[in-house]
TIDREN-648852 format. One record per residue (C-alpha): residue in three letters; x, y, z; chain; residue number from 1. Coordinates in steps of 0.05 Angstrom, whole numbers. Layout:
N
  resn      c1      c2      c3  chain  resi
   ALA       X       Y       Z      A   NUM
...
***
This chain:
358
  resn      c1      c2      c3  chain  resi
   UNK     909    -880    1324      A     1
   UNK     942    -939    1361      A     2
   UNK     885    -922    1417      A     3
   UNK     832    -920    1371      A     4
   UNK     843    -982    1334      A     5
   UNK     852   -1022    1402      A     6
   UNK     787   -1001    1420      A     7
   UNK     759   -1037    1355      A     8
   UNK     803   -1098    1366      A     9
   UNK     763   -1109    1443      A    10
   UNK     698   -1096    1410      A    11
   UNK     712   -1154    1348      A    12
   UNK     726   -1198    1417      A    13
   UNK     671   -1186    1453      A    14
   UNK     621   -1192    1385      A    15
   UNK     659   -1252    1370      A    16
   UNK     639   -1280    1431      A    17
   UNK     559   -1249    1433      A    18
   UNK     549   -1288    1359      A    19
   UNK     548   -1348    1390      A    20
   UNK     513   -1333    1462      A    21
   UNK     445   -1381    1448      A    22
   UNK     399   -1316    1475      A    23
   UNK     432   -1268    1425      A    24
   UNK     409   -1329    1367      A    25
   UNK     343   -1333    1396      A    26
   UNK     329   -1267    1383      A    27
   UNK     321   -1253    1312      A    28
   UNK     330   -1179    1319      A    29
   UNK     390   -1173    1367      A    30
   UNK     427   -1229    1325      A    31
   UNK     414   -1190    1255      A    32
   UNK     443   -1124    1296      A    33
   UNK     508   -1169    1318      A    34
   UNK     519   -1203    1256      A    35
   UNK     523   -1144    1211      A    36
   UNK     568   -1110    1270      A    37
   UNK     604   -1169    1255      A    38
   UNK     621   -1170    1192      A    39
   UNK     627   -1098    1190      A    40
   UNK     690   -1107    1247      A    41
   UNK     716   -1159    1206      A    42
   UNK     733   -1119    1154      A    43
   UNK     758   -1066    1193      A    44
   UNK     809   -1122    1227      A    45
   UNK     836   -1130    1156      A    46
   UNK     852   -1061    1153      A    47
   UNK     883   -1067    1217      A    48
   UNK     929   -1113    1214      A    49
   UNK     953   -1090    1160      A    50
   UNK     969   -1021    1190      A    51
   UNK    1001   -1052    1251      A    52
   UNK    1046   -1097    1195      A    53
   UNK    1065   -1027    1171      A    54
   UNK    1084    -999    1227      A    55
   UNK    1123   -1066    1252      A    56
   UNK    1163   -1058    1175      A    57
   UNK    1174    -985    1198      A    58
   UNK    1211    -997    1265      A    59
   UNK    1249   -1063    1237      A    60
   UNK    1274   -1011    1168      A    61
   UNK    1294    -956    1216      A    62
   UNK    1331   -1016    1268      A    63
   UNK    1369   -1038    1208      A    64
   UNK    1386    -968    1176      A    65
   UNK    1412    -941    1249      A    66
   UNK    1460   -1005    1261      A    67
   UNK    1472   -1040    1194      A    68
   UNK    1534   -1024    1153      A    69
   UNK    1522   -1075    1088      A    70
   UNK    1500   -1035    1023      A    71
   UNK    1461   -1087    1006      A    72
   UNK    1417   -1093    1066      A    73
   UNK    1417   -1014    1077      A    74
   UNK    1383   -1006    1013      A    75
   UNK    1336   -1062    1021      A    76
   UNK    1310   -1029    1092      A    77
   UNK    1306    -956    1054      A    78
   UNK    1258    -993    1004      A    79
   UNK    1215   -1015    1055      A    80
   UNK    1215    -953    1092      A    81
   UNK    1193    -915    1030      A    82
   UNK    1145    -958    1011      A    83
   UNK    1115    -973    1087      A    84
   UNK    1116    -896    1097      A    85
   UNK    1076    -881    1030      A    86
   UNK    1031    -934    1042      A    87
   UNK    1008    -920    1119      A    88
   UNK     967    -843    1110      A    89
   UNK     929    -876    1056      A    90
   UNK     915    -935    1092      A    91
   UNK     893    -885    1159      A    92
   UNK     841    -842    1107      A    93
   UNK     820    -919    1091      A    94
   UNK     803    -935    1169      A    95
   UNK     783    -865    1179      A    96
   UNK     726    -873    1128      A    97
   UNK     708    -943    1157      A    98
   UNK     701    -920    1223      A    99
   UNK     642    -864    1203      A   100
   UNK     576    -887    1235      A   101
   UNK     545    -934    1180      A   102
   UNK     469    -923    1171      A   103
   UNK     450    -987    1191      A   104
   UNK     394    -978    1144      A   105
   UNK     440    -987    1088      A   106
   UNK     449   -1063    1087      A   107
   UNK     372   -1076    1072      A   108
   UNK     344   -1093     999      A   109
   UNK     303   -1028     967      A   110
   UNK     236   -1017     950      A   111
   UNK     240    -967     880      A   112
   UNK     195    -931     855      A   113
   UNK     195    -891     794      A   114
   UNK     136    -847     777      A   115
   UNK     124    -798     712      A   116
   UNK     126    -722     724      A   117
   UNK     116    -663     683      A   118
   UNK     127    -675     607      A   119
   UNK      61    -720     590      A   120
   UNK      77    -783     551      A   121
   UNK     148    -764     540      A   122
   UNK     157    -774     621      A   123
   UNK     131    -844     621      A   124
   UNK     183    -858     568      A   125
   UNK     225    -831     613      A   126
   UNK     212    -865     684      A   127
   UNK     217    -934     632      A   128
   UNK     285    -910     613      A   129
   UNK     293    -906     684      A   130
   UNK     276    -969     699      A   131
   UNK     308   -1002     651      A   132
   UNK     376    -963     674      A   133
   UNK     371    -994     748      A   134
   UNK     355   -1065     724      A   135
   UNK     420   -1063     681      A   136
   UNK     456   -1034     736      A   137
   UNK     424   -1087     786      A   138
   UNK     449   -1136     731      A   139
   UNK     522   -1112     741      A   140
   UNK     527   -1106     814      A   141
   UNK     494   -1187     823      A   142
   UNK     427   -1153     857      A   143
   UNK     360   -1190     827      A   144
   UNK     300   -1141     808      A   145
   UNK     231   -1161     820      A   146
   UNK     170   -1124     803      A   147
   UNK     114   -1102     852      A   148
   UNK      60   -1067     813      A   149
   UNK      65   -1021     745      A   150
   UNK      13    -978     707      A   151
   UNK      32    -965     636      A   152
   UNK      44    -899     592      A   153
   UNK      -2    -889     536      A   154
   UNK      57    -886     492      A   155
   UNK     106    -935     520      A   156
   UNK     148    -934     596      A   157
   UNK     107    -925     656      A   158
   UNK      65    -881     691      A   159
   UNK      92    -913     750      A   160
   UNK     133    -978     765      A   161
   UNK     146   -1010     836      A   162
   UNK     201   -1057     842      A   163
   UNK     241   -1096     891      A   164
   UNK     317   -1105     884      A   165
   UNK     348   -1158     934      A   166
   UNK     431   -1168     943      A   167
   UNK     479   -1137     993      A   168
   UNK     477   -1066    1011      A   169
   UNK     424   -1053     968      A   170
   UNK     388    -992     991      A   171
   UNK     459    -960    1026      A   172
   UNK     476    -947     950      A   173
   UNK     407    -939     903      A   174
   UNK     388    -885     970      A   175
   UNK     425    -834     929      A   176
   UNK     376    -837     867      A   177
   UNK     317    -815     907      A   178
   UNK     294    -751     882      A   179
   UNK     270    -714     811      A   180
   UNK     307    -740     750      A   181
   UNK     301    -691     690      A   182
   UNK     313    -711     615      A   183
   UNK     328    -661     554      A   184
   UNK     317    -686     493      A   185
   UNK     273    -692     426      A   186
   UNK     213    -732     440      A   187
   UNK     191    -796     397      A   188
   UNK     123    -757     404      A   189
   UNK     154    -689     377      A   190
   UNK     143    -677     289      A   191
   UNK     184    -614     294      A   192
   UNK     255    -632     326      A   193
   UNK     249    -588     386      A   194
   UNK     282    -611     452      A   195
   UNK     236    -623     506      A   196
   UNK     250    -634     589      A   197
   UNK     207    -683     624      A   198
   UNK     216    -711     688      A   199
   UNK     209    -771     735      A   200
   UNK     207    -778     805      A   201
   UNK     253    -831     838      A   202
   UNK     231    -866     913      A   203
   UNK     280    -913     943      A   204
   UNK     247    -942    1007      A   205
   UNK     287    -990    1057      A   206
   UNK     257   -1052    1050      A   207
   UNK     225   -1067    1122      A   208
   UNK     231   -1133    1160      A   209
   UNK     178   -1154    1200      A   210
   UNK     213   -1142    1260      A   211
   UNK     220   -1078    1237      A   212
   UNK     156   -1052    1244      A   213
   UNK      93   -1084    1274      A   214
   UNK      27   -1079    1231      A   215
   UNK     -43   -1094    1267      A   216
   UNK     -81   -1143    1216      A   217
   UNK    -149   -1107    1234      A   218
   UNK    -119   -1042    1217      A   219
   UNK    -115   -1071    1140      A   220
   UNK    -175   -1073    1096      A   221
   UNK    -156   -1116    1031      A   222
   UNK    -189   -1113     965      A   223
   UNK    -177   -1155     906      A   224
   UNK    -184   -1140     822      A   225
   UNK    -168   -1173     758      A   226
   UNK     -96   -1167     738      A   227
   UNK     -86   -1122     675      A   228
   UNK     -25   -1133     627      A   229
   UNK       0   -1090     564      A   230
   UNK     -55   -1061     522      A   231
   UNK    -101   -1069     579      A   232
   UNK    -107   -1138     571      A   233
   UNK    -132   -1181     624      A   234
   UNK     -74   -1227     664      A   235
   UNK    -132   -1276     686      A   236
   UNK    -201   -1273     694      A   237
   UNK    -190   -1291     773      A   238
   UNK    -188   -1231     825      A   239
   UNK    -113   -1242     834      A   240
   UNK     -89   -1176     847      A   241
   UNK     -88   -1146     912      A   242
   UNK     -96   -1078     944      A   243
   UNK     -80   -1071    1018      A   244
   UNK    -108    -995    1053      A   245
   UNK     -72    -978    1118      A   246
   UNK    -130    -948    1146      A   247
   UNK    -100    -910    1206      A   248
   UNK     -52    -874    1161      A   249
   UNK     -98    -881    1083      A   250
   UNK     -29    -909    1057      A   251
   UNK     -40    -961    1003      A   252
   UNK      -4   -1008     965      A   253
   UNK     -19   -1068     910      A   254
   UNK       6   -1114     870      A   255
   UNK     -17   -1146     803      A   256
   UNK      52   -1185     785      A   257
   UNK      41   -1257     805      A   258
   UNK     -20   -1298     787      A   259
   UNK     -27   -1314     858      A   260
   UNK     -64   -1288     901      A   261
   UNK     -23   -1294     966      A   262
   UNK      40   -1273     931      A   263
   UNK      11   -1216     910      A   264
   UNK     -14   -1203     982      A   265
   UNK      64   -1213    1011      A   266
   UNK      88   -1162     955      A   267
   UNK      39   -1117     969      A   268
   UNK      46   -1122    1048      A   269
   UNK     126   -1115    1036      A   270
   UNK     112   -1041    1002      A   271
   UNK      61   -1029    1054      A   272
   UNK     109   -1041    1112      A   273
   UNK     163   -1011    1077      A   274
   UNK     130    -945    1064      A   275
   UNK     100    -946    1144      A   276
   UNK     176    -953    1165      A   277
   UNK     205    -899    1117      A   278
   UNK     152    -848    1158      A   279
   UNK     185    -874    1230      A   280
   UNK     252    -870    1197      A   281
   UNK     236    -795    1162      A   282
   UNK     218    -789    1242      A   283
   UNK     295    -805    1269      A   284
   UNK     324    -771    1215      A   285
   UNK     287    -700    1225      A   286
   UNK     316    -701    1295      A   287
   UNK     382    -720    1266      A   288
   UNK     425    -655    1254      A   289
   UNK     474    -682    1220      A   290
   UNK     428    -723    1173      A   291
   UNK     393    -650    1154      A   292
   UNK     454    -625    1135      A   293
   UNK     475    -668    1077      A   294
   UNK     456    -647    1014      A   295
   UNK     476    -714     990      A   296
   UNK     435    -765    1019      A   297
   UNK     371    -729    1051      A   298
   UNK     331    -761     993      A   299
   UNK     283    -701     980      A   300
   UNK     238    -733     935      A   301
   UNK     223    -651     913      A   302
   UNK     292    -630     895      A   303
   UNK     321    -633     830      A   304
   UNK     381    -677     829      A   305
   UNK     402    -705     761      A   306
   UNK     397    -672     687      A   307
   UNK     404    -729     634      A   308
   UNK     418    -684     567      A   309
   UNK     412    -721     503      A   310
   UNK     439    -666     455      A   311
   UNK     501    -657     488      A   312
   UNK     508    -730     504      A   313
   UNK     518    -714     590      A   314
   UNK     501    -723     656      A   315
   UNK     497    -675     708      A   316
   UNK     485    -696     783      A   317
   UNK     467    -626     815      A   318
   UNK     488    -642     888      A   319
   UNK     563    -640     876      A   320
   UNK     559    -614     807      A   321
   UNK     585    -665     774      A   322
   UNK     590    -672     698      A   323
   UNK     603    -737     656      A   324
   UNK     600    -736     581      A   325
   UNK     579    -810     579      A   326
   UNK     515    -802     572      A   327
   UNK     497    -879     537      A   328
   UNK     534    -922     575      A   329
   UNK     505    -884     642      A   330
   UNK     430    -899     626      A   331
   UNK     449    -967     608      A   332
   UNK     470    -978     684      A   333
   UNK     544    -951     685      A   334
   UNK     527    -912     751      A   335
   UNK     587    -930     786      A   336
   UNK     625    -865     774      A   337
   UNK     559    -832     803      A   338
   UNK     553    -865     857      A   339
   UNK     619    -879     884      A   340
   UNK     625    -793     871      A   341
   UNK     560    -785     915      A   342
   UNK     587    -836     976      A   343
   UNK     648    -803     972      A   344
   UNK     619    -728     977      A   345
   UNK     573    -763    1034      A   346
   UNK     627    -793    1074      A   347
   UNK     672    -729    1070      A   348
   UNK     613    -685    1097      A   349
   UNK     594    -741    1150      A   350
   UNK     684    -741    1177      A   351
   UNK     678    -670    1177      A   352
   UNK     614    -667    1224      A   353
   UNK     631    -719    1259      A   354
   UNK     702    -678    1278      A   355
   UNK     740    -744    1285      A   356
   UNK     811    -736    1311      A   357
   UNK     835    -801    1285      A   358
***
């Protein structure tokens, strides 16, 4: 471990000293790559002096027990010893889990989107539910939501809802939501009390910089239409909203949120880069064996991940069976216990692969 964790300590050094080279500043790419190694270290260092404290108190307590003959003093070193030996495997699974290969995807903001399944107007209810359950939780964790674009159920929700949350290590924790959401319970829509499932499909896209990925202006062909609001009302009577086409690849994205023009463009461009990236990214992960593996975090938009029952009042996340009879204060964005379930179950699969001997 000792080897290990000097290892890290010449690496903070020689980051330290890259963050302030003037051609690692100059280049906006390179300097976002050393900054978050950075920070990362830094936090690791924390953890590291701290274990080295430990293991100091450990040597000094067994000095004092082998050649000290006052009670007093013995007693005080078995204390310490007791309490620096309980404290130092916990604080080694700690470093162990900090030193698994971060995606470095995982620090960006997220692109969401939440789409109606089967169910008809039940499953726009639904994906609003939805919606409404990741602004809360946004709310909670200090992230701010933004909407992209939106089409409207017939009977309240959304047929589909784009949205942008911003913060710090955004998309490294919504990732795990991306995939089919199911609900069980008795419609608004249903006279006869009969529980119903419906379903939503969840997208959680890494929002792409423009460094990121390079888009050729010509290969963009732009078209603009009225807003519309609730009840099909008109926003304005300008042609504010925007549709961009990616012609080489037919992907498309628009926005309708702003009265702008141009900020509708940029939010529309954002999605539009952001879903380009996610295909060179689904790229690099493919080849990744390890990535395949995990059940947790492969984001199969076509597997079934989460059961929200109403009648029983539970949640069920399907990819480490996991139960919690809390279903109310879940969909109105308590998803810690989810989550931090999920990371864990993802970090234990990703120590195990990557056979560290720590």
């Amino acid at each position: 471990m000792r080897d290990k964790l000097q290892l890290i300590k010449n690496r903070f050094d020689e980051v330290s000293d890259l963050i302030i080279q003037p051609d690692i500043i100059s280049d906006q790419k390179r300097y976002v790559a050393i900054n978050k190694e950075y920070k990362d270290l830094e936090r690791l260092m924390v953890k590291i002096k701290e274990y080295e404290a430990l293991e100091d108190s450990i040597k000094e307590a067994k000095e004092i027990l082998a050649g000290e003959s006052d009670p007093e003093m013995i007693e005080m070193a078995k204390m310490e010893l007791d309490d620096a030996q309980k404290r130092l495997p916990e604080l080694e699974e700690e470093i162990k889990f900090m030193l698994i290969p971060k995606d470095p995807e995982d620090a960006k903001n997220a692109i969401v989107e939440i789409r109606a399944g089967t169910g008809g107007d039940e499953a726009g209810i639904f994906a609003g539910d939805l919606y409404r359950m990741y602004t809360k939780y946004a709310d909670k964790k200090g992230w701010r939501t933004e909407i992209v674009d939106f089409n409207e159920g017939t009977s309240g929700g959304f047929k589909e809802i784009i949205f942008k949350i911003t913060g710090n290590d955004v998309y490294g924790t919504m990732k795990y939501e991306a995939g089919v959401h199911r609900v069980q319970r008795v419609p608004q829509t249903e006279t006869q009390g009969r529980v119903h499932t419906s379903a939503a499909t969840v997208m959680v896209l890494p929002e792409a910089e423009e460094f990121d990925i390079e888009i050729n202006p010509n290969d963009i062909r732009k078209d603009l239409f009225m807003s519309s609001g609730p009840g099909g009302q008109s926003v304005n009577t300008t042609y504010s909203a925007v549709r961009l086409t990616h012609i080489p690849t037919g992907i498309v994205a628009q926005c309708q949120d702003q009265k702008s023009q141009h900020k509708n463009y940029e939010k529309a461009l954002g999605v539009l880069r952001s879903r380009l990236y996610e295909i060179e990214l689904k790229k690099r992960q493919e080849a990744d064996a390890q990535f395949r593996k995990s059940m947790v975090s492969s984001g199969d938009r076509s597997a079934k991940i989460r059961t929200y029952n109403y009648p029983q009042g539970r949640v069920t996340d399907h990819r480490i069976n996991l139960t919690l009879y809390d279903l109310q204060n879940i969909i109105n964005g308590e998803l810690d216990k989810i989550i931090d379930a999920l990371r864990l179950a993802d970090n234990t699969e990703k120590l195990k692969a990557a056979g560290e001997q720590l």
